[in-house]
VOGU-3710 file (C-alpha; in Angstrom, 3 decimals, decimal comma):
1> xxxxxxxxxx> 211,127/75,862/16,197  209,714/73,942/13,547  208,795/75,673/10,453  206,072/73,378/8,325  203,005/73,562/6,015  199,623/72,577/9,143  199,916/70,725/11,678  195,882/69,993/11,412  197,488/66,704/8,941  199,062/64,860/11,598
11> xxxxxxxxxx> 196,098/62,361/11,794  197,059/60,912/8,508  200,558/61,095/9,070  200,510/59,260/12,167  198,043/56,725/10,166  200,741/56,686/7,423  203,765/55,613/9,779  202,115/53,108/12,107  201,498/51,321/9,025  204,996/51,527/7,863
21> xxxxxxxxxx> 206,570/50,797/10,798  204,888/47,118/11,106  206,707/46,154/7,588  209,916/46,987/9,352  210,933/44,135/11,246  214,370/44,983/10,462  214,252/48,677/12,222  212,065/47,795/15,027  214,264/45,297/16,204  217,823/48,393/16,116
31> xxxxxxxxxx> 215,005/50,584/17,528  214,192/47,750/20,628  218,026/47,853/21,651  218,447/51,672/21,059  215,502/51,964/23,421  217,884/50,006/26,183  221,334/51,479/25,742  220,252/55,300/24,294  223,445/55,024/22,068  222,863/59,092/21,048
41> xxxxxxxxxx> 221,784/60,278/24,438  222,143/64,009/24,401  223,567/64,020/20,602  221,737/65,826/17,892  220,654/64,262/14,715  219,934/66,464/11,612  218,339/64,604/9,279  217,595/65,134/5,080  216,153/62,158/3,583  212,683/62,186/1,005
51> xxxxxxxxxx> 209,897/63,064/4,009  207,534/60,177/3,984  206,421/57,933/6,687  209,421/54,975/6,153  211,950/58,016/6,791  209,678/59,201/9,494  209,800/55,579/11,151  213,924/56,042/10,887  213,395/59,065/12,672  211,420/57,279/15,480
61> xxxxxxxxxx> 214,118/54,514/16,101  216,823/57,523/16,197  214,747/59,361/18,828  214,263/56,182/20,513  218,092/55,899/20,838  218,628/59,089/22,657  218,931/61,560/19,934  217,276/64,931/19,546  216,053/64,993/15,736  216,252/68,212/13,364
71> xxxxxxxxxx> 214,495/66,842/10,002  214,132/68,567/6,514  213,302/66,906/3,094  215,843/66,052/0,684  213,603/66,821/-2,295  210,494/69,123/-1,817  208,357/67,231/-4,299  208,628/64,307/-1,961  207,968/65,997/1,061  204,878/65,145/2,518
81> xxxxxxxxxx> 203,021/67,996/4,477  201,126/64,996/6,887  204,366/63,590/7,954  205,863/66,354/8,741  202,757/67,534/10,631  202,826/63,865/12,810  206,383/64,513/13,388  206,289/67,818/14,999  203,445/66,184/17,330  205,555/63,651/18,773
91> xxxxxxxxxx> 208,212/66,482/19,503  210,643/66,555/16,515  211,641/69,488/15,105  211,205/69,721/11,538  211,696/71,911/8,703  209,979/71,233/5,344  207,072/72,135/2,939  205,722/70,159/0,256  206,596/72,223/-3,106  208,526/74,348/-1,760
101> xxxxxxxxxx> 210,684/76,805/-4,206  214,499/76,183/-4,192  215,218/79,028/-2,251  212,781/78,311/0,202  214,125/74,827/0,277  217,764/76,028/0,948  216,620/77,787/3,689  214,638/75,023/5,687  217,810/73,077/5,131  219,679/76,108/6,558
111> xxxxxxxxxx> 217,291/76,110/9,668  218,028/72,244/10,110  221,399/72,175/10,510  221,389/75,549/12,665  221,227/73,467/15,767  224,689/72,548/14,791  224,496/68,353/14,916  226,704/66,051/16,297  225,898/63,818/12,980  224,460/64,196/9,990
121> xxxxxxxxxx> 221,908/62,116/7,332  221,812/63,070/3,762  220,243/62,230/0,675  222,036/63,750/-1,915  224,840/65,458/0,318  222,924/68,856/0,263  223,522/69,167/4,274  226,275/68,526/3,943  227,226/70,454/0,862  225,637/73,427/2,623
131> xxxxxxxxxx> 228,028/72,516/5,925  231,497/72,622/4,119  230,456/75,773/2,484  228,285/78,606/3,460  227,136/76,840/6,751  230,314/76,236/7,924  229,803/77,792/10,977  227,175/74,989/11,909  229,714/72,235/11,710  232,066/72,610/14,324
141> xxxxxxxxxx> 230,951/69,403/16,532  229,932/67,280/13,616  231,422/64,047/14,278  230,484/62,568/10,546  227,585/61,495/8,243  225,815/58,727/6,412  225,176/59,275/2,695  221,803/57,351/1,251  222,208/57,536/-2,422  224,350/57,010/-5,412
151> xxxxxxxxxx> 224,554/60,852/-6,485  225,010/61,966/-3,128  227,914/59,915/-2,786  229,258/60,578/-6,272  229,569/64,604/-4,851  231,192/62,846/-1,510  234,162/61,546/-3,868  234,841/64,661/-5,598  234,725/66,663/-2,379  236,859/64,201/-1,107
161> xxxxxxxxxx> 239,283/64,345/-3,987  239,733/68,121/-3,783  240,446/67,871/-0,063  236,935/69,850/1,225  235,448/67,143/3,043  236,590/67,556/6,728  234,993/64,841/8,241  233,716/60,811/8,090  230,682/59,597/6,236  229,313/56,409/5,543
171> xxxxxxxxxx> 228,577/55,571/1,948  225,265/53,793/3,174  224,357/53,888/-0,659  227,542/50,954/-1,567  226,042/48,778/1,515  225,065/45,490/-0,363  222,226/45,706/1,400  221,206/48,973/-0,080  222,740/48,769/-3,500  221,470/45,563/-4,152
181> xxxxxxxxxx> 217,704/45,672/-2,820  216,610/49,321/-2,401  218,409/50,640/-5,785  217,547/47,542/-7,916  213,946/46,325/-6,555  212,911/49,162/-4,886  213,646/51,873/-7,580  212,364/48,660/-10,131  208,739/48,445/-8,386  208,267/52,085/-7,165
191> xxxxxxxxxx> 209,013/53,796/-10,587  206,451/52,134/-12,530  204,227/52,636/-9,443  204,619/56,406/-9,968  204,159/56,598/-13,817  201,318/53,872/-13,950  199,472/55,405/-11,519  199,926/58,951/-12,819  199,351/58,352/-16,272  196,758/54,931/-15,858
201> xxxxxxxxxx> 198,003/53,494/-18,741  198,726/49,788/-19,354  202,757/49,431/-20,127  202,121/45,735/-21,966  203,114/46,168/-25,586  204,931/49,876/-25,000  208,225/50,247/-26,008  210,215/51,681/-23,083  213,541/53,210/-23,319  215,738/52,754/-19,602
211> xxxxxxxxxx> 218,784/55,641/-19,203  221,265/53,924/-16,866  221,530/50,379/-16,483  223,486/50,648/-13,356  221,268/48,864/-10,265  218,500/51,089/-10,737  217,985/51,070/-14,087  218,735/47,045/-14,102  215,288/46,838/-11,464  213,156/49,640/-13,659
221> xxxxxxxxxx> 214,128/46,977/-16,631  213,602/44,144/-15,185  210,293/45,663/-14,267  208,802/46,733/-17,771  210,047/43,495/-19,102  207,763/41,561/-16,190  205,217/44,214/-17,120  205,224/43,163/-21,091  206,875/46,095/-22,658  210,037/45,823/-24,907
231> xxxxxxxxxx> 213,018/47,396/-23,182  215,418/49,580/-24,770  218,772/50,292/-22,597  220,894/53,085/-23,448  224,350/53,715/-21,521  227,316/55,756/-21,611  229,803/52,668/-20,730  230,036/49,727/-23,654  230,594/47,322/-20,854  226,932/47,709/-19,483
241> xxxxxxxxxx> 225,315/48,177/-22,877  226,501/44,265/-23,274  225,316/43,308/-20,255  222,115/44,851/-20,981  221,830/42,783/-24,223  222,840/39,673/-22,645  219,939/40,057/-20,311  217,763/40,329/-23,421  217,145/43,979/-23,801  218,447/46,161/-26,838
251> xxxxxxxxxx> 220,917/48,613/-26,409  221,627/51,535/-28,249  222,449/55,224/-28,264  220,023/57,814/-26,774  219,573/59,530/-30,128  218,617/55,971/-31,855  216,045/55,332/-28,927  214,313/58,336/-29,019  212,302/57,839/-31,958  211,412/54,551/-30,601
261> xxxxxxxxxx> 210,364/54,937/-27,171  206,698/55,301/-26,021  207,919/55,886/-22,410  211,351/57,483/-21,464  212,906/56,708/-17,459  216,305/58,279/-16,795  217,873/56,569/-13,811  222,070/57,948/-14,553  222,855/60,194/-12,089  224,086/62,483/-15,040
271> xxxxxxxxxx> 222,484/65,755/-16,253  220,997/66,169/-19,347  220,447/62,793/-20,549  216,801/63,927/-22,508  217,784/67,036/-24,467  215,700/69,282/-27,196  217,156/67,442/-29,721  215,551/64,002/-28,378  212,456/65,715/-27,735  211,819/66,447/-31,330
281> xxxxxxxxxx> 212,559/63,371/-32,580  210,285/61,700/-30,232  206,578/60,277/-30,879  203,302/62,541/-29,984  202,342/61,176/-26,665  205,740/60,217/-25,244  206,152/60,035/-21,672  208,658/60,863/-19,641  210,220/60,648/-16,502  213,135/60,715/-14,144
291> xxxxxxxxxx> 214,797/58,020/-11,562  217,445/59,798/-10,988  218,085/61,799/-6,900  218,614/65,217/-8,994  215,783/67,029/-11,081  219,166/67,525/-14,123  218,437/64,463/-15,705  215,690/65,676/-17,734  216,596/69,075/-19,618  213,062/70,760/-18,327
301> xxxxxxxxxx> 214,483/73,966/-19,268  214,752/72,962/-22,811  211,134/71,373/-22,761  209,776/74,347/-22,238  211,726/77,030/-24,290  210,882/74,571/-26,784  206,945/74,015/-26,497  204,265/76,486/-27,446  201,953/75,932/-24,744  201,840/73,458/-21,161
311> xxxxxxxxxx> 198,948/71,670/-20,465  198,617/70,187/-16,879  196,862/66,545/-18,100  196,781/64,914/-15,037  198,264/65,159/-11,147  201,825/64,841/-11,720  201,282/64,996/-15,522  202,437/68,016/-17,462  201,732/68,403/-21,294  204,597/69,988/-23,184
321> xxxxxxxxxx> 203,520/71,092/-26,569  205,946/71,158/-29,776  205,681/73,752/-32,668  205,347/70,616/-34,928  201,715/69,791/-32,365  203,127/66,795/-30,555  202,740/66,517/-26,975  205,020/65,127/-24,815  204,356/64,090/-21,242  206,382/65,028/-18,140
331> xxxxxxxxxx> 206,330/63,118/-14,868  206,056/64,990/-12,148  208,145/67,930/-13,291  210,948/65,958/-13,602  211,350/65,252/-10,179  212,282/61,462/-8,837  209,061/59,868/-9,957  209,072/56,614/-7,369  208,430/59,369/-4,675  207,323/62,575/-6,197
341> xxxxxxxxxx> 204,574/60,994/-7,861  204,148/57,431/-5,660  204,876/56,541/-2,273  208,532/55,436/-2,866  209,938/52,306/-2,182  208,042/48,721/-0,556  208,528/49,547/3,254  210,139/46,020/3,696  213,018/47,449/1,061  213,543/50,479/2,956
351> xxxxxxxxxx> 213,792/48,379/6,103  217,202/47,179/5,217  218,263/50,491/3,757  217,575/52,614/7,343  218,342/49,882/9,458  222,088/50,887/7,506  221,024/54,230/8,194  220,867/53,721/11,737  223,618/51,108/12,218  225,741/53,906/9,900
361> xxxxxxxxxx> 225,082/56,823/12,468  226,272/54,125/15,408  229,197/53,466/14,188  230,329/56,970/12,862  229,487/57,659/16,960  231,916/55,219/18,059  234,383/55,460/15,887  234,703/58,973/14,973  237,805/59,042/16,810  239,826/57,036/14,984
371> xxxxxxxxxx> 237,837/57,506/11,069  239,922/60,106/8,500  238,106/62,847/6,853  236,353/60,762/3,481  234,603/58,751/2,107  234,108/55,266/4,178  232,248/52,250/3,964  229,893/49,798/6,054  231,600/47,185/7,248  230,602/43,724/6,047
381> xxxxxxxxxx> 229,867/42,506/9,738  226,762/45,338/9,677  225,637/44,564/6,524  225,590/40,794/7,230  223,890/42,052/10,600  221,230/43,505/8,618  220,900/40,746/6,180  220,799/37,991/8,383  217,893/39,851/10,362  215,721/40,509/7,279
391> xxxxxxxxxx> 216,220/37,055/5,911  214,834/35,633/9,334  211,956/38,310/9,111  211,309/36,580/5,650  211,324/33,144/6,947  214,614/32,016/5,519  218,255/30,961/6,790  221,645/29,959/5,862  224,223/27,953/6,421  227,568/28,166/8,567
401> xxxxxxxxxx> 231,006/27,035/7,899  232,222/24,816/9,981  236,017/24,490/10,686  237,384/22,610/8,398  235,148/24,674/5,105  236,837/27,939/7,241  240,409/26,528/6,861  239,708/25,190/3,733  238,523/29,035/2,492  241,301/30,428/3,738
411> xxxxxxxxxx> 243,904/28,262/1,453  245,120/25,860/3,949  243,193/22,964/2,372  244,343/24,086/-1,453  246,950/22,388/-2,801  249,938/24,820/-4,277  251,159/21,890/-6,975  250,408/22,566/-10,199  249,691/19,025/-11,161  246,852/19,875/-9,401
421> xxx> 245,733/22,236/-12,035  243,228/21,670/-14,791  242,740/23,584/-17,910
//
């Protein structure tokens, strides 16, 4: 029984994911051989990923393969009520409102995994937070999980650590083809898609001020600089902050930046990292707005114990006024702007990421067996899979070692004298 805002918007949504699903090569092609072999053929699939047609086109290819789907949203700001609608017509069952209050939210999850799955998709981990504590109950034929995202996989660890998590998942977030595309170019492009179109304002000449210059924040960089706006970089790790400078952006502290910054992005997986004290420091107009999975990056608690009035400017665009009469701006409540107020990533940069995704749930199936309770990792011969397949989509290629390069690799063609040495 699905539970979902009107399923009078599946028109749109079905609109929505026939046109992502023809800038998935990558996808279609896992989804042609799941078709043949029906890989999850009487398995069930619960599924938490940001609701929007490229997850809904994951979805398809998993159905495709055999499984029976039970879908929430990972973030109800993201959810979109038309995809959920479209999903439930083609016989998914799906639990998920757009908006929807955190308790409400909890409890679609709750409904999701209640049809106790054989393997699990996150975004985040809630699912399967939720499954190693109060829904406990649910879990007892889950063979494992995949893990999309960089926070999600961050709780993964500790859980790990303290000897909770029970069974396999795939850290589909540390797949080269995920860390490197979808975290640096597709959280690059899709951020600024969200705050330019929600605020219409040109970013040439603004001074912008990046939290996090891990692989996201490196692509939402990247991406002011290409849009003309000075880049500020601030960072918790010394390391990075040099990195950051060598790629021609300042870095400096958080409490420096703030006075400088016309537009804030937090992208650290960290709470707190805009605070009341950075808020009053910072200039009448500035906007700001969060990269990161979880809505903690931006203290929106102390926003508004601190303003005197809210003023809702613009869709997604929330006016926070300070005793002093400045205004500043918040994106989409402080929810992951790149989805919450855009469409999310390119579709061809989410092709590689739930092509992992479905490659991921595969091989958890198979191997399940044999794979300890923790934290795992794609192996390299499914993310070269995936890699070589979108590279061909793109028109490219690559070379192959032959024999002797192979031997040659593997030291056997390395001299071990040290005359052969040079300083």
């Amino acid at each position: 029984m699905s539970n979902i805002r009107d399923i009078s918007l599946k028109a749109e949504g079905h609109q929505r994911i026939a046109w992502a699903a023809q800038h998935m090569p990558v996808l279609n092609e896992i989804g042609k051989r799941f078709e043949r072999e029906k890989p999850f053929e009487g398995l069930k699939i619960a599924l938490s990923i940001h609701l929007e047609a490229k997850t809904a086109h994951l979805v398809q290819t998993l159905v495709k393969g055999g499984a029976e789907l039970h879908v929430s949203g990972s973030n109800p700001l993201s959810t979109q009520d038309c995809i959920c609608a479209a999903l439930v017509d083609e016989g998914v069952t799906v639990n998920a409102i757009h908006a929807s209050d955190p308790a409400t939210t909890v409890s679609l999850w709750k409904q999701t995994l209640s049809c106790h799955p054989h393997i699990v998709i996150d975004d985040g981990s809630d699912l399967i937070g939720l499954l190693i504590g109060e829904c406990r109950d649910y879990a007892d034929r889950v063979f494992g999980g995949c893990e999309e995202t960089t926070s999600g996989v961050h709780r993964l660890h500790a859980w790990e650590s303290s000897g909770k998590l029970p069974f396999p998942v795939m850290a589909i977030n540390d797949a080269h083809c995920k860390c490197y595309f979808d975290n640096t170019y597709g959280t690059g492009q899709s951020c600024w898609d969200g705050i330019m179109r929600t605020t219409n304002l040109q970013m040439n000449g603004k001074t912008v001020v990046v939290a996090g210059y891990g692989y996201c924040g490196k692509g939402i960089a990247n991406i002011a600089r290409g849009l003309n706006a000075r880049v500020i970089v601030t960072e918790i790790d010394p390391i990075k902050s040099i990195l950051a400078e060598m790629d021609g952006f300042r870095a400096m502290s958080m409490d420096e930046a703030a006075k400088l910054g016309d537009i804030f992005v937090t992208a650290t997986a960290c709470c707190d990292v805009l605070r009341p004290e950075h808020f009053s420091v910072m200039k009448d107009g500035a906007i700001v707005a969060n990269a990161g999975h979880f809505n903690d990056e931006i203290d929106v608690t102390g926003l508004h114990a601190m303003s005197v009035a809210q003023k809702e400017l613009r869709n997604n665009l929330t006016g926070y006024v300070l005793p002093d009469g400045k205004m500043i701006c918040l994106v989409a409540d402080g929810g992951l702007c790149n989805i919450a107020a855009a469409d999310g990533h390119p579709m061809e940069i989410m092709d590689m990421s739930f092509a992992l995704q479905a490659l991921g749930a595969e091989y958890i199936l198979k191997h399940h067996a044999t794979l300890k309770p923790g934290v795992h990792y794609i192996p390299e011969e499914l993310d070269r899979q995936v890699a070589a397949l979108k590279l061909r989509t793109m028109g490219g290629s690559f070379d192959v070692l032959n024999e002797k390069q192979r031997a040659y690799l593997q030291g056997k063609g390395i001299r071990e004298s040290a005359d052969n040495c040079a300083e």
